[in-house]
C-alpha positions in Angstrom: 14.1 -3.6 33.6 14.4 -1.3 30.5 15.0 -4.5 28.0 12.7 -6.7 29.9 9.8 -3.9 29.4 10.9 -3.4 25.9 12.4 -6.3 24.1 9.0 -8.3 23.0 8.3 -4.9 21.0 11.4 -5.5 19.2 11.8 -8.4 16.2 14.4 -9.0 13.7 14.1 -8.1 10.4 15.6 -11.0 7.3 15.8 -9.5 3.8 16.7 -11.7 1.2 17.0 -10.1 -2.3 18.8 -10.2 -5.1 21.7 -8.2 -6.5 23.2 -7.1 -9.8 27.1 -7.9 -9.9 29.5 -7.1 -13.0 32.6 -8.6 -13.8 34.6 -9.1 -16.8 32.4 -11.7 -17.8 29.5 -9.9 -18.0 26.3 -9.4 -15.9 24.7 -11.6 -13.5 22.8 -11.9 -10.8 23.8 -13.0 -6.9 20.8 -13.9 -4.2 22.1 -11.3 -1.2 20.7 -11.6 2.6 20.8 -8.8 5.2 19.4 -8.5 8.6 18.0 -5.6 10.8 15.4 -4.7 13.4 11.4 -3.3 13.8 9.6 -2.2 16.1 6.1 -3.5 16.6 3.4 -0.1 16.9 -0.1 -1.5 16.6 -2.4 -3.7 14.5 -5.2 -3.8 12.1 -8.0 -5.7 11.9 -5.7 -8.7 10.0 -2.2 -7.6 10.4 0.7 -6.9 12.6 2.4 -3.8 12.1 6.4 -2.8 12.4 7.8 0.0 11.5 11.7 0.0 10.3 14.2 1.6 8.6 13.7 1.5 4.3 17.3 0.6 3.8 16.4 -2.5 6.4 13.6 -4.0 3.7 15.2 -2.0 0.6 15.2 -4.5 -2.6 13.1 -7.5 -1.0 12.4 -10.8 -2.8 11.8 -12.0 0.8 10.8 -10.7 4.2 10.7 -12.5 7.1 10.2 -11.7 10.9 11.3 -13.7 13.4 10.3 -13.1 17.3 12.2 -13.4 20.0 11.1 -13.2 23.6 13.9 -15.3 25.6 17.8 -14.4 24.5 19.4 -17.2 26.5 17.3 -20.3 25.0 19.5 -22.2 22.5 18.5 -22.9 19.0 15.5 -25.2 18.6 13.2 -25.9 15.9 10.6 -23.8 18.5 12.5 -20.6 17.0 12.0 -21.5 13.6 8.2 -21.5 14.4 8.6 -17.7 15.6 9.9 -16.6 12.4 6.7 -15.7 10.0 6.8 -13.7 6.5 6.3 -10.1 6.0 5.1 -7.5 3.2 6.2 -3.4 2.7 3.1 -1.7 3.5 5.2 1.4 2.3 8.1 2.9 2.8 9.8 6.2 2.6 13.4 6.4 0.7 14.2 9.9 2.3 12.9 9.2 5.2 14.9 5.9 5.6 11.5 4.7 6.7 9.1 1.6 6.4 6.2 -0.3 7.5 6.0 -3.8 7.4 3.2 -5.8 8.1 2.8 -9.9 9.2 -0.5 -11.6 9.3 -1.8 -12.3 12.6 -2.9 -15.7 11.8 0.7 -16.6 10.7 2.1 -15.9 13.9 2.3 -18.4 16.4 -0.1 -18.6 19.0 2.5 -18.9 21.8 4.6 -15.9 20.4 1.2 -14.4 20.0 0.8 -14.1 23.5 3.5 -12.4 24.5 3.9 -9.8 21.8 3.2 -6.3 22.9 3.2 -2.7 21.2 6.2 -0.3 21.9 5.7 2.1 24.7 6.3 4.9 22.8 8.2 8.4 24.4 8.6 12.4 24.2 12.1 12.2 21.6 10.7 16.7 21.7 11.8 16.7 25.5 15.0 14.6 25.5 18.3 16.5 26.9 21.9 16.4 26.1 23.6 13.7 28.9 20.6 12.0 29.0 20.7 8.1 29.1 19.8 6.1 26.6 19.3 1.9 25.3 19.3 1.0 21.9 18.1 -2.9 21.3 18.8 -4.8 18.1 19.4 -7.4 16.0 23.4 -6.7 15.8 24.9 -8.4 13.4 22.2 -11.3 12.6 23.1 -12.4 16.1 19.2 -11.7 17.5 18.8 -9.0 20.2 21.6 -7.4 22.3 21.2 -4.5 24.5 23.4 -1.4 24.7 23.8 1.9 26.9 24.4 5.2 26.6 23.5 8.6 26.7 22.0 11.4 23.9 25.0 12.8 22.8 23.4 15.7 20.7 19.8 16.6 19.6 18.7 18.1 16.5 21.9 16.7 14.3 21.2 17.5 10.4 23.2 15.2 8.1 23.5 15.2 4.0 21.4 12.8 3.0 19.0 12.7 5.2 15.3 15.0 5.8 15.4 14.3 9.7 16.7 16.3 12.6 18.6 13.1 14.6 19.2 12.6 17.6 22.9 11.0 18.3 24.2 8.5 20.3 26.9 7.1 21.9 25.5 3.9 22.8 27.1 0.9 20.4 25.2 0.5 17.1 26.5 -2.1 14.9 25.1 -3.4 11.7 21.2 -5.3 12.3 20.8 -2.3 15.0 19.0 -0.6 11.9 14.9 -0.7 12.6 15.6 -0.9 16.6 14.4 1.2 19.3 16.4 3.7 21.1 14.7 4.5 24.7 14.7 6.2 27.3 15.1 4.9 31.0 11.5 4.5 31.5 11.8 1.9 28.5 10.0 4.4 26.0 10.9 4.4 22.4 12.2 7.7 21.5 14.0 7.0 18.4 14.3 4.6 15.4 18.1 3.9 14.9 19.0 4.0 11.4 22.9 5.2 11.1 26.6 5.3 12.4 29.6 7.6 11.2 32.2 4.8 10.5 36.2 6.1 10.0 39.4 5.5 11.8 38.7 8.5 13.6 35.1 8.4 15.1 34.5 6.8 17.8 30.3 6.2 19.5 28.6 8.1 16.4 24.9 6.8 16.4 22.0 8.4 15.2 18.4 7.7 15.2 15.0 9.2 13.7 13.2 10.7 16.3 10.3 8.6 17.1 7.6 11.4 16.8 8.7 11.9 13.0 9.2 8.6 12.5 5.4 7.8 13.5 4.1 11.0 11.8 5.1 9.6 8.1 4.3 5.9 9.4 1.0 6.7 9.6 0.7 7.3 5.9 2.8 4.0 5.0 1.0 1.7 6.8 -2.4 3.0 4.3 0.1 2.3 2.1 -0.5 5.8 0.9 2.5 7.3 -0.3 4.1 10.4 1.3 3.3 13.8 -0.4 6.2 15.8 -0.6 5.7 19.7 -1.1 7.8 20.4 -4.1 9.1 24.4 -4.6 11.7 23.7 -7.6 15.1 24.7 -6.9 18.8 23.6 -6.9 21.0 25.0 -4.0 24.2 25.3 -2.7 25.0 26.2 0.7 27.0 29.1 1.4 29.9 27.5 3.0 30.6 25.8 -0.1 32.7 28.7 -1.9 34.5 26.5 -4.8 31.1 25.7 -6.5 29.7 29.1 -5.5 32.7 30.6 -7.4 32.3 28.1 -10.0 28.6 28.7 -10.8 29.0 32.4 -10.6 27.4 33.0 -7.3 28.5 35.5 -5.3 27.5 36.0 -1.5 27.7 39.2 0.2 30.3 39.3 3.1 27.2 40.5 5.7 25.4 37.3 5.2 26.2 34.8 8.1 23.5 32.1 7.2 21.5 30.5 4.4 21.6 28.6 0.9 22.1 29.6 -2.4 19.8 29.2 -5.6 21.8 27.3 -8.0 19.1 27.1 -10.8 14.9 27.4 -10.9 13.2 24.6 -12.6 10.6 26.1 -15.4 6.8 26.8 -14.3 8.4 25.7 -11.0 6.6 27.4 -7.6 10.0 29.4 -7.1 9.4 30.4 -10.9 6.1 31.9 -10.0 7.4 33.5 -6.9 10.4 35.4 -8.9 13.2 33.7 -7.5 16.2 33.5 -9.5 19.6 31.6 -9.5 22.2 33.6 -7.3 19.3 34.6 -4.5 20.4 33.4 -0.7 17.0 32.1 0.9 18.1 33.1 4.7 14.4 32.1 5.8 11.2 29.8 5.8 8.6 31.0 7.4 10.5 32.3 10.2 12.9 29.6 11.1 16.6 30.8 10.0 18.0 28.4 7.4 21.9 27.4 7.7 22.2 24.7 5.6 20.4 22.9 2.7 19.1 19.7 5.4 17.5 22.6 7.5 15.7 24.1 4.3 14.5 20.4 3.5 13.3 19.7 7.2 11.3 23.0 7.5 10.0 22.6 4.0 8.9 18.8 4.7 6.9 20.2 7.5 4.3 21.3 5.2 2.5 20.0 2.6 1.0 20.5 -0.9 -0.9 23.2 -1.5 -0.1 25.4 1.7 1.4 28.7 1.1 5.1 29.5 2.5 7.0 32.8 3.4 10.7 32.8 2.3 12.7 35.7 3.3 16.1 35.9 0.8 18.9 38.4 -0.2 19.0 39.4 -3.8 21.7 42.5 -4.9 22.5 43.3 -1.0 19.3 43.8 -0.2 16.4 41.4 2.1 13.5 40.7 0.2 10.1 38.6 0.9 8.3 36.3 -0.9 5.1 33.6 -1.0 5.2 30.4 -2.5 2.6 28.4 -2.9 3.6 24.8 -2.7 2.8 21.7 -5.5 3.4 18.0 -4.9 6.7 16.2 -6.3 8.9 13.5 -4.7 11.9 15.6 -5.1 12.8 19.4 -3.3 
């Protein structure tokens, strides 16, 4: 019932590009083709509009949708006539998110009919345990179905700005884009990831869907994201060899936060006093452990708004306001 509710919000994703490859004979150039998954959210006056994972659509020479609303009907030249070119309405590189838009008149009016939005879920209220479907495109194949349950919330990876949730349900490659929902056939999260190593075993992760549709938002204007940019390179304060190595040294009391490795020039940390060897241990109230937890509480606010950082400087806990500027970078 879940993937008969929520498949015809799901389409695969073909990106054909082209690639850079070196050898010993010098430079050329090698036409590369990669597949993944979208969900469909809404529409516009002349457009349909899916939102995916950037790394999905990353490098395009050629989008292409193709929908698919029964699994077990063989090839035919009917499912060539479901497959209809896209565009990037905008995407977001830290994120890993994009928009992608077809034309509604290119779509067929058959597949037309039965295309419908994603019923989308609470990803805030979802527990530990609880049961979970992911849908996608694995491996070019079109649309499979697997289960599973929400293995963590919250997870903070290098790399990337979101707090995930993880799964345990089977992601291969093409699940990238899909839905992850919830038994009521919800979306709750956008898959985009799996830890891959001998050793791990049912690692999955996905954006949770209200972030996800937050920054989509501003992609499908194809506006693009303001960032709130403060000026500073950190370490965190589990990483003693480059602490020791940059001179930074880190009081024995202090159980969490991130050290300032430098302070760009004119920068709104410059302004605010902060100086290499400080430990920010928080942003306006929320106690920062790592460097992905300073990112996701400072990508909560934007340009121009006015944050509190409490750090450590000599021993001692000190306070501070920082008035944010715009910049794609931290």
């Amino acid at each position: 019932a879940i993937a008969e509710k929520s498949m015809p919000s799901v389409v695969s994703i073909t990106n054909k590009g082209v690639q850079e490859i070196r050898s010993w004979f010098g430079t050329y150039q090698q036409e590369t083709s990669g597949s993944g998954s979208g969900i469909i959210i809404g529409e516009n006056e002349t457009e349909l509009l899916i939102v995916t994972n950037y790394h999905v659509v990353a490098d395009s020479t050629e989008l292409s949708v193709y929908f698919s609303f029964d699994e077990n009907a063989e090839t035919s030249e009917g499912e060539a006539e479901n497959v209809v070119s896209a565009k990037i309405k905008g995407y977001d590189s830290q994120k890993d998110l994009a928009v992608i838009s077809v034309k509604l008149s290119d779509i067929p009016n058959d597949a037309k009919k039965k295309i419908v939005f994603a019923s989308i879920g609470d990803s805030s209220t979802l527990k530990v345990g609880e049961q979970v479907v992911a849908i996608g495109n694995a491996l070019g194949y079109g649309q499979s179905v697997t289960t599973g349950i929400v293995s963590a919330v919250n997870r903070q990876l290098e790399g990337f700005d979101s707090n995930l949730i993880q799964t345990d349900a089977a992601i291969n490659p093409g699940n990238s884009g899909g839905p992850i929902c919830n038994i009521n056939g919800e979306v709750i999260g956008v898959t985009n990831m799996k830890l891959v190593d001998s050793t791990v075993e049912g690692m999955g992760f996905a954006i949770p869907i209200e972030d996800a549709l937050f920054y989509a938002a501003t992609l499908e204007k194809g506006d693009a994201v303001a960032r709130p940019y403060i000026g500073i390179g950190m370490l965190d304060i589990t990483d003693s060899y480059y602490l020791w190595q940059n001179g930074i040294n880190v009081p024995n009391d202090v159980e969490h936060g991130i050290a300032i490795l430098e302070v760009a020039e004119d920068s709104p940390a410059s302004v605010a006093k902060l100086k290499k060897g400080d430990i920010i241990i928080e942003l306006d109230g929320e106690d920062i452990n790592s460097i992905a937890e300073f990112r996701y509480e400072l990508y909560k606010h934007t340009p121009g708004e006015s944050i509190k950082i409490k750090y450590i400087r000599n021993g001692k806990k000190k306070t501070t306001t920082i008035k944010l500027t715009e910049s794609t970078g931290a």
